[in-house]
KOLKE-21099 format. One record per residue (C-alpha): residue in three letters; x, y, z; chain. Coordinates in Angstrom, 2 decimals. Example, Ala and Ser with C-alpha at 12.3 -4.5 7.8 and 13.67 -1.06 7.14 Angstrom:
> residu  X  Y  Z  chaine
> ALA  12.30  -4.50  7.80  A .
> SER  13.67  -1.06  7.14  A .
***
This chain:
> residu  X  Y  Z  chaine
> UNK  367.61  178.36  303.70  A .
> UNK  368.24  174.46  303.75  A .
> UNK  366.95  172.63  307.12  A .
> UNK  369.19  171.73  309.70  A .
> UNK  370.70  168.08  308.43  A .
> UNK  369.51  165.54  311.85  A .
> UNK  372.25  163.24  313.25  A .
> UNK  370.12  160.51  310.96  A .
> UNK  370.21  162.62  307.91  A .
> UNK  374.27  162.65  308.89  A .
> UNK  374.31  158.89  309.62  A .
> UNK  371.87  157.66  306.16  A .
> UNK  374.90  160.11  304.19  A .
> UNK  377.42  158.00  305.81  A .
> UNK  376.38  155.04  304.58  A .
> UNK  375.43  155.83  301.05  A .
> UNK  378.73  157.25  300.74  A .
> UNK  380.80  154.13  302.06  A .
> UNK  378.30  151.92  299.94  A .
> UNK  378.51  153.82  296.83  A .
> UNK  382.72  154.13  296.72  A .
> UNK  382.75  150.11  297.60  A .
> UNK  381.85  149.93  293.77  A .
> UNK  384.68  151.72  292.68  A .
> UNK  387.98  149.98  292.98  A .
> UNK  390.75  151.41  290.78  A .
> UNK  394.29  151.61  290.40  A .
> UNK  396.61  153.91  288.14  A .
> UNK  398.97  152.52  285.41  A .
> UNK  400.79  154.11  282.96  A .
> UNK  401.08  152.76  279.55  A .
> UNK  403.84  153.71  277.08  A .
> UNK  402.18  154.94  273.40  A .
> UNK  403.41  152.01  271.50  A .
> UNK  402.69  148.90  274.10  A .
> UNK  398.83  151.18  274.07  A .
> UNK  398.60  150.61  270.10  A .
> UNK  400.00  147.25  270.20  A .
> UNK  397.41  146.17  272.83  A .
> UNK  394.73  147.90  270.52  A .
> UNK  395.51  146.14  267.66  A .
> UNK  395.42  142.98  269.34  A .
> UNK  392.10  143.66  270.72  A .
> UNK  393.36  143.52  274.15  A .
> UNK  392.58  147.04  274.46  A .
> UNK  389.28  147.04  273.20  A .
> UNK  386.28  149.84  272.77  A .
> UNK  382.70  148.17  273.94  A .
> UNK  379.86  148.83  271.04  A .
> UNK  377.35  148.98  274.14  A .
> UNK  377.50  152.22  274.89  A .
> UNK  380.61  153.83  272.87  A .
> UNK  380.86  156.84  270.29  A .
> UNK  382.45  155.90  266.74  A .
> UNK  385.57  157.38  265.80  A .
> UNK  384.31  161.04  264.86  A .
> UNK  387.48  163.14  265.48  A .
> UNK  387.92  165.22  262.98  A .
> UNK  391.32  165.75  261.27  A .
> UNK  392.16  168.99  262.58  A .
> UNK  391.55  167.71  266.46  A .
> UNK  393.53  164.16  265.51  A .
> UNK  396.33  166.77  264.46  A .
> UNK  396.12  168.87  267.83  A .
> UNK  396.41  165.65  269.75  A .
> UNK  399.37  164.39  268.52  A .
> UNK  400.65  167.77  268.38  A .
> UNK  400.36  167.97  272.24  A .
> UNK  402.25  164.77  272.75  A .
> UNK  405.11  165.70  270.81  A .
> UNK  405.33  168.76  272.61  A .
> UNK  405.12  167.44  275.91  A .
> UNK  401.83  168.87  277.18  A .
> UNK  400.01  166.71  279.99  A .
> UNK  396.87  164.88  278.51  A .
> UNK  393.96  164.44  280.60  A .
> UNK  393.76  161.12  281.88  A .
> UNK  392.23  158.31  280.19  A .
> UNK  389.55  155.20  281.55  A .
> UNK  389.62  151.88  281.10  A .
> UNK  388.31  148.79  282.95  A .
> UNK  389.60  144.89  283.65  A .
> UNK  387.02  142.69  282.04  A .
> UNK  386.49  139.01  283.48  A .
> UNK  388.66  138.01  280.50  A .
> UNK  391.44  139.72  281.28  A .
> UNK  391.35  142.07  278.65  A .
> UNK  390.78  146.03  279.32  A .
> UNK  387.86  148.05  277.77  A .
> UNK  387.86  151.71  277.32  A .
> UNK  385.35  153.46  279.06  A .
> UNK  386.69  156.92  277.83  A .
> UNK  389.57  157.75  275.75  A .
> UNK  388.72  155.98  272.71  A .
> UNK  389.24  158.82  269.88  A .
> UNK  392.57  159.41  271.70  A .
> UNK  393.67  155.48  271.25  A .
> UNK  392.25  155.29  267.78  A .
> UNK  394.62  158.47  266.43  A .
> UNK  397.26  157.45  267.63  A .
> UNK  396.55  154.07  266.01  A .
> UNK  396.09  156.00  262.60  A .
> UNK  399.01  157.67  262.96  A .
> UNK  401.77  154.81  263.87  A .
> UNK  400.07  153.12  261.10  A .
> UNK  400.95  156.33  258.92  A .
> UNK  397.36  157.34  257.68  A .
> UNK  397.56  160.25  259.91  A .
> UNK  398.54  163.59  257.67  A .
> UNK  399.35  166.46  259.98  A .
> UNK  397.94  169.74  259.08  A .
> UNK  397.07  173.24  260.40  A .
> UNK  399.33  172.77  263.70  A .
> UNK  399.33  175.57  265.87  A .
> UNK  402.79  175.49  267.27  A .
> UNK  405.08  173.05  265.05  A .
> UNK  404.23  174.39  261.55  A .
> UNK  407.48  172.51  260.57  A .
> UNK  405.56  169.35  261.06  A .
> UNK  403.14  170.58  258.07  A .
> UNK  401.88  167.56  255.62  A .
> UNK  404.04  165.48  258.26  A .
> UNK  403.52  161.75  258.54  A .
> UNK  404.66  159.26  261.20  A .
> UNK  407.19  157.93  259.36  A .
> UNK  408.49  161.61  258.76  A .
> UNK  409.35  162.23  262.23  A .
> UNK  413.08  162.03  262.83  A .
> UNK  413.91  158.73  264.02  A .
> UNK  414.78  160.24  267.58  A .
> UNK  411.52  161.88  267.98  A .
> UNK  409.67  158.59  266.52  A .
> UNK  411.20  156.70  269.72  A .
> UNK  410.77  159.73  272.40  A .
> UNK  407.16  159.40  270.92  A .
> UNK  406.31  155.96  270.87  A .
> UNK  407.95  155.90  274.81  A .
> UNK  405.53  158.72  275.84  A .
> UNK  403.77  157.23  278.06  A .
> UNK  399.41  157.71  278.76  A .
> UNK  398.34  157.72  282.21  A .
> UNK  395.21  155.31  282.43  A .
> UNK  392.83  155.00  285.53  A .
> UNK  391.99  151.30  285.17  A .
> UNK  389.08  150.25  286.96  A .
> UNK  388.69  146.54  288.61  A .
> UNK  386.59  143.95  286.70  A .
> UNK  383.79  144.08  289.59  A .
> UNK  383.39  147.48  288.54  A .
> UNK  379.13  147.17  287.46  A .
> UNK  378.37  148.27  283.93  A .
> UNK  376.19  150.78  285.71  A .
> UNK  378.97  152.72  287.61  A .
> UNK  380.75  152.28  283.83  A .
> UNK  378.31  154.18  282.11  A .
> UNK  378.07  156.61  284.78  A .
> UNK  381.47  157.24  284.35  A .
> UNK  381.59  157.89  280.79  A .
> UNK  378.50  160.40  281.03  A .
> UNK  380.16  162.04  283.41  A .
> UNK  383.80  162.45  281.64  A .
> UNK  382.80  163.55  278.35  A .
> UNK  383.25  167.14  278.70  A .
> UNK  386.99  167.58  276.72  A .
> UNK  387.59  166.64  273.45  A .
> UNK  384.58  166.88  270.75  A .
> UNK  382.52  166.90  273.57  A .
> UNK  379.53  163.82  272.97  A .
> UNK  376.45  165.18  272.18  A .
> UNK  372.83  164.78  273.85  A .
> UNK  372.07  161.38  271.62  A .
> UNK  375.85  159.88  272.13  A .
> UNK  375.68  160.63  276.11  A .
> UNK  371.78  159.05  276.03  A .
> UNK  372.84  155.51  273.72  A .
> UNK  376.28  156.02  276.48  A .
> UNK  373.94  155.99  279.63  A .
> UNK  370.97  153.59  278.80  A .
> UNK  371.60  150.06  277.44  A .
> UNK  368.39  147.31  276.92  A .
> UNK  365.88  146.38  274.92  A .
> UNK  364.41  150.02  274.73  A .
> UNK  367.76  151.61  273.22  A .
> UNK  368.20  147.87  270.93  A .
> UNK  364.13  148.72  269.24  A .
> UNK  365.04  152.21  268.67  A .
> UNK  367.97  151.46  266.53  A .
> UNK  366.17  148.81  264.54  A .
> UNK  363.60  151.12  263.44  A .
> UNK  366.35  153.84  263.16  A .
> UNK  367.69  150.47  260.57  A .
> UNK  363.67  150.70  258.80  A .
> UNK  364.97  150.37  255.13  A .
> UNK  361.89  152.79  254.08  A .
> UNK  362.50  154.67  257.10  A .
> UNK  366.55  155.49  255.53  A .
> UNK  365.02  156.38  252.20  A .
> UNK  362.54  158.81  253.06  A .
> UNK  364.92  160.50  256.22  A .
> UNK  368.00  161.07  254.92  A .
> UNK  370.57  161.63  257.50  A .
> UNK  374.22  162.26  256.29  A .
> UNK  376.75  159.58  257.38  A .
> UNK  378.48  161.82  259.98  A .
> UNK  375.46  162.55  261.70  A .
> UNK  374.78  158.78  261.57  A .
> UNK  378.22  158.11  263.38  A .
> UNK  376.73  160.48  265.96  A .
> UNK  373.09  158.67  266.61  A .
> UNK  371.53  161.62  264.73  A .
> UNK  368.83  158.86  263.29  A .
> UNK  368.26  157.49  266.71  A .
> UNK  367.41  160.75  267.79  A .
> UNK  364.97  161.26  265.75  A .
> UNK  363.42  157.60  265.96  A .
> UNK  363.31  158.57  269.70  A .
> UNK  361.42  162.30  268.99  A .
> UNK  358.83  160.54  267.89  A .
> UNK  357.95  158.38  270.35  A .
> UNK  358.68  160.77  273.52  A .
> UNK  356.53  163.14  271.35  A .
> UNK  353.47  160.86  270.41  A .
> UNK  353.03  159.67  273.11  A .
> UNK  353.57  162.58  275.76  A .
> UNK  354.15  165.98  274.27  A .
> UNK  351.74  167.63  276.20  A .
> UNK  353.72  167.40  278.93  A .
> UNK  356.77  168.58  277.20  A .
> UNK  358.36  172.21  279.33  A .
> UNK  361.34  173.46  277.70  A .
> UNK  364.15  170.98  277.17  A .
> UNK  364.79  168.49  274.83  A .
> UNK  367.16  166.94  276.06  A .
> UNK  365.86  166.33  279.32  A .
> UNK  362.47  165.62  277.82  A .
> UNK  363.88  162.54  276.29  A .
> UNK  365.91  161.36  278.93  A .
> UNK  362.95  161.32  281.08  A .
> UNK  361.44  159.52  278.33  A .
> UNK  363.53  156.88  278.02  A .
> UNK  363.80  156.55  281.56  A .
> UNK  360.49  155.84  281.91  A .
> UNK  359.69  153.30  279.13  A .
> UNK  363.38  151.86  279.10  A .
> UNK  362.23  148.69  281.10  A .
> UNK  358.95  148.89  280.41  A .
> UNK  357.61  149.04  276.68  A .
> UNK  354.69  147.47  274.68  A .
> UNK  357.34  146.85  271.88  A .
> UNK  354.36  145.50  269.46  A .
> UNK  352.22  148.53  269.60  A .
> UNK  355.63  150.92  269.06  A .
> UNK  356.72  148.65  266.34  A .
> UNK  353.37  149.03  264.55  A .
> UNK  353.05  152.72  265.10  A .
> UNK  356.24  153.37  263.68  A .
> UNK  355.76  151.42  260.70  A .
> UNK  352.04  152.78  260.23  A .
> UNK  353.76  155.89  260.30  A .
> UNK  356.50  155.34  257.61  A .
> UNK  354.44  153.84  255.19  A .
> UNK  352.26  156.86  255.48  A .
> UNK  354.52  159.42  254.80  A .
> UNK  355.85  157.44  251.82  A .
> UNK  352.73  157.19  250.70  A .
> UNK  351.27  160.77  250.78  A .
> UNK  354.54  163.27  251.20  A .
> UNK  356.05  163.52  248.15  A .
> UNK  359.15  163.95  249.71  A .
> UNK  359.19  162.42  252.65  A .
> UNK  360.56  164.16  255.71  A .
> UNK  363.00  165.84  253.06  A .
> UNK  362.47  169.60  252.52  A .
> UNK  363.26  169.13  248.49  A .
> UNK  363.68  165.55  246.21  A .
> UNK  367.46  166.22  246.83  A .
> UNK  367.92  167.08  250.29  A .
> UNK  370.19  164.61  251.56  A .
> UNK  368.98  165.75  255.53  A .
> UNK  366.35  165.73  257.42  A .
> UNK  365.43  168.94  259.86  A .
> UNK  364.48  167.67  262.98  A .
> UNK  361.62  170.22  263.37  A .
> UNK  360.30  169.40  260.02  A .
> UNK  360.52  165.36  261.26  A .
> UNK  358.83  166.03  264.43  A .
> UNK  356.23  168.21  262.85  A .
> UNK  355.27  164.93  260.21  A .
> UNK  356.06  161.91  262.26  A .
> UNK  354.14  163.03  265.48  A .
> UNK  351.58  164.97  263.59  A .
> UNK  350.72  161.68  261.08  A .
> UNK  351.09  159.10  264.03  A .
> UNK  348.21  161.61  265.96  A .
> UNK  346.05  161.33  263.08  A .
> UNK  346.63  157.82  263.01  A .
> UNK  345.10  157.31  266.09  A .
> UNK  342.66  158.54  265.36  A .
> UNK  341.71  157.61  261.92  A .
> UNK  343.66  154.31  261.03  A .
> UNK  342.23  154.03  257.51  A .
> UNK  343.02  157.84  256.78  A .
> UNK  342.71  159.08  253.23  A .
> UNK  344.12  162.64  253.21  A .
> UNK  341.72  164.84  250.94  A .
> UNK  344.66  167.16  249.63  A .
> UNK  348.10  167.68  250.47  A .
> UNK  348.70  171.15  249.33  A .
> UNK  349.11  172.74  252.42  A .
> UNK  352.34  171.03  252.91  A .
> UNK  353.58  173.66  250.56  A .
> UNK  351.94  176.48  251.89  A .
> UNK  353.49  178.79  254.39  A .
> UNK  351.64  178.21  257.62  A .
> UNK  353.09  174.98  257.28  A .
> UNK  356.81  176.50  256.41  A .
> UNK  355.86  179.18  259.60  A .
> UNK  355.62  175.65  261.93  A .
> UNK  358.59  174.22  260.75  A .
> UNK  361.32  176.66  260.40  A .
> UNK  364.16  176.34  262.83  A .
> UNK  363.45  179.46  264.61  A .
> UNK  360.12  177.43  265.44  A .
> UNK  361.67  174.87  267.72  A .
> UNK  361.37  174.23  271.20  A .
> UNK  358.68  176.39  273.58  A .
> UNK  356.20  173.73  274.41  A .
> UNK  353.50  175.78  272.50  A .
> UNK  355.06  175.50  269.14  A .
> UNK  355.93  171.63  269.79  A .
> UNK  352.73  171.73  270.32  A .
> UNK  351.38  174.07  267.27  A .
> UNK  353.41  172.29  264.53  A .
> UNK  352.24  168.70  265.70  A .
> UNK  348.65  169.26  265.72  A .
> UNK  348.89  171.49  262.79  A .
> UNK  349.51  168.79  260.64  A .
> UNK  347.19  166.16  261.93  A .
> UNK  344.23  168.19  262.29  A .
> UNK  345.54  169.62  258.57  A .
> UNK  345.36  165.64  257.58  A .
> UNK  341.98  164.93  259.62  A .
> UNK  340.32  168.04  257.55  A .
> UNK  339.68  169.45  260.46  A .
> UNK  341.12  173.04  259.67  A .
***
């Protein structure tokens, strides 16, 4: 049963809450599809690389988009924000902007509608000229913050909002939420040239921070998977929350590398299952990178004596996906393979 809130607890609300809405000062326009693209193209609608997903729509939710707009359906509403120089940034409702970009500009094919199969293999310029207009009048309701809106209360709101759509993954709501030189390091060493070669990760997963992800498993788990309970996710959040302003970026930067050159070195594939896999299982990363940067620590000259048991199945037992996430098989597969690289098995 919660405690009885005091007239202070009341009072100490109060004031947060007053505070807290101060910093969010909005109004509510509504912008007419074809003054939207026209603003877009001239970069006066713009999306902000700091903490934006690419354009990863795929074709078949493009199509369902338009498809709702030419129907009529309400669309959720969108966010932007003034910026000092007057132009607007969009905090969410970027993949919606960008189709409709690609389709005025006729690159947009519409397939496998649900409703208007008529419309099948459909471009813009297709449209009956009436329905072009009705379209290109339609107008997007936009809740346009002011320009003191923080970049704080920004990011909050786009964590918060992405929930519709192709809803932003764990890595795309992190890179959203945290900005600095943390987030910056991570995505240079996710850049490693070595690092690309030997962990493939397929240009869609790219567009989704797959290859920050992993740079980042690494890290939260060398340096504190013992304390790892049951979430990922939440795991590296905390991670990042703690180191994010507070890093020894010389000692990472070494560790990393130390790391790569390792695994280049002495697994004949890398982090790859076979020669030709052209992706990288995050348990099977996780079980290398943490288990070689362990060793590492311990041994920094380390000369493995044999690397046969990377084909063995003990090995394929820690690293199958069914072997994921309880804390003791983080634990198993990591110090499997540095105590299999320190001979001490």
């Amino acid at each position: 049963m919660n405690k009885r809130k005091t007239p202070a607890d009341i009072k100490n609300a109060e004031i947060q809450i007053k505070n807290l809405r101060k910093e969010i000062d909005y109004d509510t326009r509504d912008y007419s599809i074809d003054f939207l693209v026209q603003q877009f193209r001239d970069d006066e609608f713009y999306i902000p690389d700091e903490y934006q997903r690419k354009y990863i729509w795929k074709e078949d939710d493009k199509t369902r988009f338009i498809e709702s707009i030419i129907l009529g359906l309400p669309i959720p509403f969108m966010f932007f924000s003034d910026t000092d120089d007057g132009r607007c940034e969009i905090i969410d409702g970027a993949q919606r902007t960008q189709t409709l970009v690609e389709f005025l500009d006729n690159d947009l094919i519409l397939n496998n509608l649900k409703k208007l199969t008529s419309l099948e293999g459909f471009k813009y310029n297709d449209l009956p000229e009436y329905f072009r207009r009705k379209l290109n009048k339609t107008t997007m309701r936009i809740i346009v913050l002011s320009d003191e809106t923080t970049l704080e209360i920004r990011q909050e709101i786009f964590n918060r909002i992405n929930t519709t759509g192709v809803r932003a993954n764990p890595s795309e709501i992190r890179r959203g939420s945290y900005t600095g030189r943390f987030m910056d390091f991570l995505k240079e060493c996710a850049n490693n040239d070595k690092f690309k070669t030997i962990c493939p990760v397929s240009e869609n997963s790219k567009k989704r921070y797959d290859d920050l992800e992993l740079v980042l498993r690494f890290f939260a788990f060398l340096n504190n998977y013992q304390n790892f309970k049951h979430r990922v996710d939440e795991f590296l959040d905390d991670y990042v929350e703690t180191v994010k302003d507070n890093f020894d970026e010389e000692k990472f930067k070494l560790e990393f590398e130390r790391m790569v050159d390792f695994v280049d070195k002495y697994f004949e594939n890398g982090f790859r299952k076979t020669k030709t896999s052209k992706s990288t299982p995050r348990v099977r990363f996780e079980a290398i990178a943490v288990g070689v940067g362990l060793a590492l620590r311990e041994n920094p000259n380390l000369i493995p004596d044999s690397m046969d048991w990377i084909k063995g199945e003990e090995f394929k037992k820690h690293t199958t996906t069914h072997a994921s996430n309880s804390p003791a098989r983080v634990k198993g597969r990591v110090e499997y393979v540095k105590e299999m690289l320190l001979n001490k098995r």
